[in-house]
Every structure is written in C-alpha cells, then in structure tokens.
N, C-alpha and C positions, 0 to 999 in steps of 0.2 A: 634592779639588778645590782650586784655588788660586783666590787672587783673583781674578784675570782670567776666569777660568775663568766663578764667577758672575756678576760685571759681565756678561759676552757675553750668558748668561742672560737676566738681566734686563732689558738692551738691547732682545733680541730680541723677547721676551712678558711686557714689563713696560710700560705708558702713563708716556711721558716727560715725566711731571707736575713730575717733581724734577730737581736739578741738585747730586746729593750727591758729597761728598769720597769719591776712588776708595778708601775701608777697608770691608771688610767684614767686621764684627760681629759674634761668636760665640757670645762669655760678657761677663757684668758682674759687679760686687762692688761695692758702694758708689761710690768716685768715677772705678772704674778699669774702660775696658772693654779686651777682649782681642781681635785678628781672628783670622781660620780660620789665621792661618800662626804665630800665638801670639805676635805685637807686644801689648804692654802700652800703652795710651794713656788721658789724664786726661781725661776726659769735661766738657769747659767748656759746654758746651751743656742737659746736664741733660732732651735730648729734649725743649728748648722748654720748662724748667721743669716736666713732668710729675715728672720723678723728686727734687726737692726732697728726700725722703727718703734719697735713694741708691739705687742698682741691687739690686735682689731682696734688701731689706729683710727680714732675717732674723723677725722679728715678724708682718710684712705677710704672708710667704710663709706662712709656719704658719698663720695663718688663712686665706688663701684654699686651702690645701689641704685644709683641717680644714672650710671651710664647702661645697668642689667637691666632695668626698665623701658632702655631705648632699644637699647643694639651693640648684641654679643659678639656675632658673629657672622663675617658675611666669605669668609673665604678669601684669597689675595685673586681672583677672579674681577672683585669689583672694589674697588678705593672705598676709601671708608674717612671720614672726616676727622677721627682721634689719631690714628697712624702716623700722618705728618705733623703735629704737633709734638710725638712720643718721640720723633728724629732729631727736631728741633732742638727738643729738651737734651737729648742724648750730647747732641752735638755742642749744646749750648755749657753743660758741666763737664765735658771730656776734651776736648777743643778735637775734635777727627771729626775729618767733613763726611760721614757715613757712617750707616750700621744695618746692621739685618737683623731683624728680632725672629728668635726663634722657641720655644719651649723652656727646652731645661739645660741646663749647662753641659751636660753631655753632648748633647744634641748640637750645643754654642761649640762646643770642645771641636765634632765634627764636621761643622762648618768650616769653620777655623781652618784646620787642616785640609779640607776642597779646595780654601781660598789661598793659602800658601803653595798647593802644587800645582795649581792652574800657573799661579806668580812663577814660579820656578820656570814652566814650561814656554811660558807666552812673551816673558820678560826676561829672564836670568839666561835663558835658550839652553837649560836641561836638557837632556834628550829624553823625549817622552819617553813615560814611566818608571825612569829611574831614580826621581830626588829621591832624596833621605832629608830627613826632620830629625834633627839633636835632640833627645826627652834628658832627664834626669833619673837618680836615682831617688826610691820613696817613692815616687810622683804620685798624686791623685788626681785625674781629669775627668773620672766615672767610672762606668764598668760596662759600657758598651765593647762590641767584640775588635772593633779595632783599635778602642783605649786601652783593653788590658793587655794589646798585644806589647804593650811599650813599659807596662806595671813592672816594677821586681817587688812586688810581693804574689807569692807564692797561693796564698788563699786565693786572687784574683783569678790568678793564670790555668790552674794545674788541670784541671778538667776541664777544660772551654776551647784548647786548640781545634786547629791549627790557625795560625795568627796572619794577622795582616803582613806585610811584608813594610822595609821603609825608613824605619828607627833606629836610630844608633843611640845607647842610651850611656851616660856616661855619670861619677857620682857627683852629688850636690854639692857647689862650695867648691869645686876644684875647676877654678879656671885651665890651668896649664892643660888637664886630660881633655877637656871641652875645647881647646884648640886644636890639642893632636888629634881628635876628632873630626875635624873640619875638611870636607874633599870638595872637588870642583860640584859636586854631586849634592851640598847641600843648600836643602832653599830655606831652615828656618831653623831656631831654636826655640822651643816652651820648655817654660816653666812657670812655678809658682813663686812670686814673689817673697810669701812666707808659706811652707806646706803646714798646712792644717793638720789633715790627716794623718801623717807622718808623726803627728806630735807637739806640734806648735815648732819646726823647724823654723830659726831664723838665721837666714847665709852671710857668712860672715862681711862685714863692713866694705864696701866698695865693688863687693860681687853684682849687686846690676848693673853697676857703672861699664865694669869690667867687660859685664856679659855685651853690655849695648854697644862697648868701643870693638870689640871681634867682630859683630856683625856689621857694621860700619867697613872694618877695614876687609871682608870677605864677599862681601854683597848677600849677606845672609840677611830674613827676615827677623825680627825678635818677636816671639810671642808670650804676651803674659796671663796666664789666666787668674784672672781676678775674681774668679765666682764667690770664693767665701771671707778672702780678704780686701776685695774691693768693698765700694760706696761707704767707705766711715769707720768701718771694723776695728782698722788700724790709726786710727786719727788724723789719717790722710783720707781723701775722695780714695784715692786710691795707693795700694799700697806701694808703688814703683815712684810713689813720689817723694816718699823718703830717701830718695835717694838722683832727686831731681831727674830720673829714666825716663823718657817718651816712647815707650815700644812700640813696634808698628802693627799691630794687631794685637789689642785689647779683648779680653772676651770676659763678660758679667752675665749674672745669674740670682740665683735665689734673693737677695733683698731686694732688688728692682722691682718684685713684684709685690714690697710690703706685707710679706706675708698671707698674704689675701689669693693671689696668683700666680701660677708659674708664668715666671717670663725670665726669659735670658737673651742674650745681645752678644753680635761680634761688632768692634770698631773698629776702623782703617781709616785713610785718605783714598783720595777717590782714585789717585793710581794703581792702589791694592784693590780694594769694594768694587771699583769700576770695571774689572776684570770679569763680575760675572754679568753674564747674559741671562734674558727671559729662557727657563724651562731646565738653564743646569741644575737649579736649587731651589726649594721650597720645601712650604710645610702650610698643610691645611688651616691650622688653629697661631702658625705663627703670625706676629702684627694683629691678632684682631682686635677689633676694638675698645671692648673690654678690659685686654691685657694691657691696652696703646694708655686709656684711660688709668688705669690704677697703676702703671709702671710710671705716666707724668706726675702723679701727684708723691707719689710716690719720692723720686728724687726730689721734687720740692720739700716734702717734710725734713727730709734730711738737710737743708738746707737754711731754711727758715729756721727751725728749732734748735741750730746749733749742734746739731748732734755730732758731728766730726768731730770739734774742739769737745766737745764732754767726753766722746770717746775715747781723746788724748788723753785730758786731765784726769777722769776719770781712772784711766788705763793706768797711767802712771801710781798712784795712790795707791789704787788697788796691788800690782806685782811688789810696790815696794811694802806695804802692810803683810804678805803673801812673803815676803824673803825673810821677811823679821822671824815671823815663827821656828820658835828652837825644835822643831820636829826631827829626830832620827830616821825617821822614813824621807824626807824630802832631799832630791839630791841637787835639782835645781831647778828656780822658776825662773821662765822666760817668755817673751812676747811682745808685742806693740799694743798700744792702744787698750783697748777691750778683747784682744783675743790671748791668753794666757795658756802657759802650759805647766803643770809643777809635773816634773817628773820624779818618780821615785826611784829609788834604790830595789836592785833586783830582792831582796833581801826583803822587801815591804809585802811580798806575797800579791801582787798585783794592784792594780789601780781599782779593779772593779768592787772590792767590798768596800772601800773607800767611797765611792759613789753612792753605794749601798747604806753605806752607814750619813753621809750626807741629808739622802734623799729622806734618813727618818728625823732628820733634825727638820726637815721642811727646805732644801735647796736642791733641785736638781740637773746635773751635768753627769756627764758621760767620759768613759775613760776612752782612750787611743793609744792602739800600739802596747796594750797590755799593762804597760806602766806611769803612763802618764794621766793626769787629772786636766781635762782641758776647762777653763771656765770663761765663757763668754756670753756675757747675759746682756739685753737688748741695751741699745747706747741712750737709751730714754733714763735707763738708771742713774740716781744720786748718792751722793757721801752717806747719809743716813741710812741709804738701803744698803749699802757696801761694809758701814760697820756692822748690821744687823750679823748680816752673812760672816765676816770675820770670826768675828764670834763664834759661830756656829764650828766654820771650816779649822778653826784653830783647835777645838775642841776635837774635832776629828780627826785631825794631822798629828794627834797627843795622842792619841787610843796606843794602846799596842799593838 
C-alpha cells in the first residue's frame, strides 16, 4: 500500500479529530522516522514531547519486552512488584514523598483537580462544594469535558457544554489580575510552566516565583502541569525549575512512558496524596506493571544519558542559530531548552504550508495556533543533526 492508499483508509473509518501532515509512518530510530514508501524524515515534534528519549529506545524496549513476557497487567486489586519501585523512582528524581499513576495526562490533569478539592475541603475547610481553581488564559491540560470547561479557546468549548462549574480563569503572565482573583473560596492555582500549545508561550521572568509567593501568602495550592514540558524538554527535570518553584502538585505525562507507553503521574507530599482514601479514585490499567516497568527505566535514560543538559545545550544553539535567520516571515523565536516556537507574521499566510514545505525537505513538525512553527525533536539529538535541519529550515523560512 502506498500512501494515499492509507490516508483514503483512514479518511473513510477514521473520526476526523486531527488535521495531520499527509506522511505515513512505519519505523522510528531515535531522531529519525521512516514512511511505508522508505522517505527518511527528522522527527521535530518528538510526538508532543512523549518521546524525549528517542523513538524505540534500545534500553526502554528491552525491558518492556523483558517485563510483557512476565506481567502486564494485574489490576490495582492485587500489588504487583514493578509498581513500587516506579514510586521510588518517581520520588527519587522529584523529591515529593507520593504519586498516583495514572494513563494520560488528562486523566493526571483530573486527578489533580479530585486531589486539590478534597485539599480545599478536608484541610483549607471550604465549604463543601464550593472551591474554585485559578486556570489561565491559552491553557492546554486536554479536552476532556471538565478541562475544556476552563479552555478559552473557542474550537475546544463551543459545542461540548454545558461545563463543569469551579474555574475562574484569568490571563497568563499577569500576576496582579491572578491576585484580584483570589477569594476565601480558592484551593488552587494551575498552570503551565511554559504553554506548549498555545505556541511555545514563555511567562515573563519571575512569574512562577510570583505565582508560588500568592499561594504561600493565601493558603492556596500551586499546581503545575508538566506533561509536555516536564522530564528534560526544557533543560531542567522539570520546567518550574528554572525558576527555582516547588509547586505542590506536580502532574507528568507522555515522556514518562518513553514513548513505548501511556503513562502519566500526579506528585504531592503526603499531606496533599495522603488525603485520598481506598475507592475515591482509581483506574484499572493505572500503575500496571508494565507501565510501572518502562516508566522506571524510562526516567533513568534520561538520566544516565545526559539528556537534560543536551537539551539545554542543545536548546540554546539551536533558538540561537533559528533567530540568525534574516526571514521576513519570522517575527519571533522563542523557548527553553529543546522546545522552540518561531512565530510568524500574520502576513506569512500561516504556519501550516511552512510545515508543509519542511516536511518535503525531510523534517517534520507541526504548526500551533495557526502561526506558529513549534520544533522539538527528541533530546537524544546532536550539533550535526541540528545543522542538517538548519539548513533545511532556513531554506524554508527564505521561501516567499
């Protein structure tokens, strides 16, 4: 079959939830993936950050093959012997004495949020059912029915009500409105350290400091979710560390499971985590062992192989080789680490033919937010494979 061949496919008995570049996908190997016709193309995308490690991580695949052979799944019914080592490990690169693992970041997303309003109610003495949770503006935490109830974006919202109740959502980067916000009524604040989605937002200098001294002086919770800018992304473990922040519920996702697995995780101390009881919360396939397994080895790659600091150095190299380009279309690049955003100029006719036009030089990334080019390619990448791509993207960012 050829390309086209499965587009029609998938067109026909696929739900046209997505709007993906016409390559279809075969094999991977660290930063390179291959389609059904054998084009070679450089993965900037990283699959939203899940594969931070690189495509079928030769270490990661050994043990999920080594633990699929034992024992996948047993249900949170009966303990399972990879589970608590997966806490260890959690607890051992995070320093929070807790976590609950669960699916997908969404699913972390409403966790999260159980565990801040039980907090509010059992601790802060809310009157049940009335906290409210501080969101932001942009925000992306998924698109389940109670996260987009807190979205401003429009695509998310518009046919999906009616909404959860609960949210005061105020805009990114403005501390002062984020206070006047603040009533006896609230138990938390999330946000994203850097919003991805949004475009490669990065909030201006001292804003998590900011955010962390409010909730401090309030008795509010901080919540950060870390799912696509957390474990390395940004040349920190985490991305609140750029700014020296301890928030008190952490929540990770897609690269904890090296690409191999969904897995994603909320973090606390045991003041917060300890709040839930058997039977308030679960999930059949979350902690199994399987996940427990390839999510331990998983942060150790990242680890052992330096990947965070290449991420930095990397990172840096690359936005600054990325700002050199005299492109009339670029109006600015910005990001940490390995997660990059060039945004263009309204005037550039959108980000997506850009993509388009990448994708046939052999580099593929994905536009956000219409005008933006986000590129984040796994943190396994080197200078050689960075000027390959240069090359390429400079010749593209030169088109008319």
């Amino acid at each position: 079959m050829k390309t086209q061949d499965y587009i029609n496919l998938e067109d026909k008995f696929g739900a046209h939830n997505y709007h993906p570049l016409d390559v279809v996908i075969e094999r991977a190997e660290g930063v390179w993936v291959y389609d059904v016709e054998g084009n070679k193309y450089l993965d900037c995308l990283s699959a939203y950050s899940a594969v931070n490690q690189g495509h079928c991580h030769p270490r990661i695949l050994e043990t999920f093959i080594e633990q699929a052979k034992k024992l996948t799944l047993t249900s949170r019914a009966f303990r399972n012997d990879q589970l608590p080592l997966f806490y260890q490990k959690l607890s051992e690169i995070s320093g929070y004495e807790m976590s609950l693992p669960v699916n997908s970041g969404t699913e972390a997303v409403e966790t999260a949020l159980k565990l801040v309003r039980k907090w509010a109610y059992q601790v802060k003495k809310i009157e049940r059912h009335e906290a409210e949770i501080i969101t932001v503006g942009n925000n992306f935490h998924g698109r389940s029915i109670t996260v987009i109830s807190f979205s401003t974006e429009p695509l998310y919202r518009d046919d999906f009500g009616p909404f959860t109740p609960g949210f005061i959502n105020v805009p990114y980067g403005d501390i002062a409105a984020m206070e006047a916000a603040i009533t006896p009524n609230t138990a938390a604040i999330m946000l994203e350290p850097i919003q991805g989605e949004a475009g490669v937002i990065v909030p201006p200098a001292g804003y998590l400091k900011a955010v962390a001294a409010l909730c401090k002086k309030y008795n509010v919770l901080f919540m950060a979710d870390e799912i696509q800018v957390g474990l390395g992304r940004t040349g920190k473990m985490f991305a609140c560390q750029h700014e020296n922040v301890r928030p008190d519920v952490v929540i990770l996702g897609k690269a904890l499971g090296g690409g191999f697995y969904p897995v994603a995780a909320v973090l606390a101390d045991h003041a917060i985590m300890g709040l839930f009881q058997p039977g308030e919360h679960g999930s059949t396939f979350g902690g199994n062992p399987l996940a427990a397994a390839v999510a331990r080895v998983s942060l150790q790659v990242l680890q052992d192989e330096n990947l965070i600091e290449n991420a930095y150095e990397m990172g840096e190299y690359f936005m600054d080789q990325l700002a050199e380009i005299p492109s009339p279309h670029v109006k600015e690049v910005r990001g940490k680490g390995l997660l990059i955003g060039v945004e263009l100029h309204e005037k550039a006719n959108g980000a997506r033919r850009f993509c388009e036009a990448l994708q046939s030089e052999g580099i593929l990334c994905k536009e956000t937010h219409e005008n933006v080019i986000r590129f984040a390619p796994p943190l396994v990448i080197d200078k050689a494979t960075i000027d390959w791509a240069l090359e390429r993207i400079r010749k593209v960012l030169l088109m008319a």
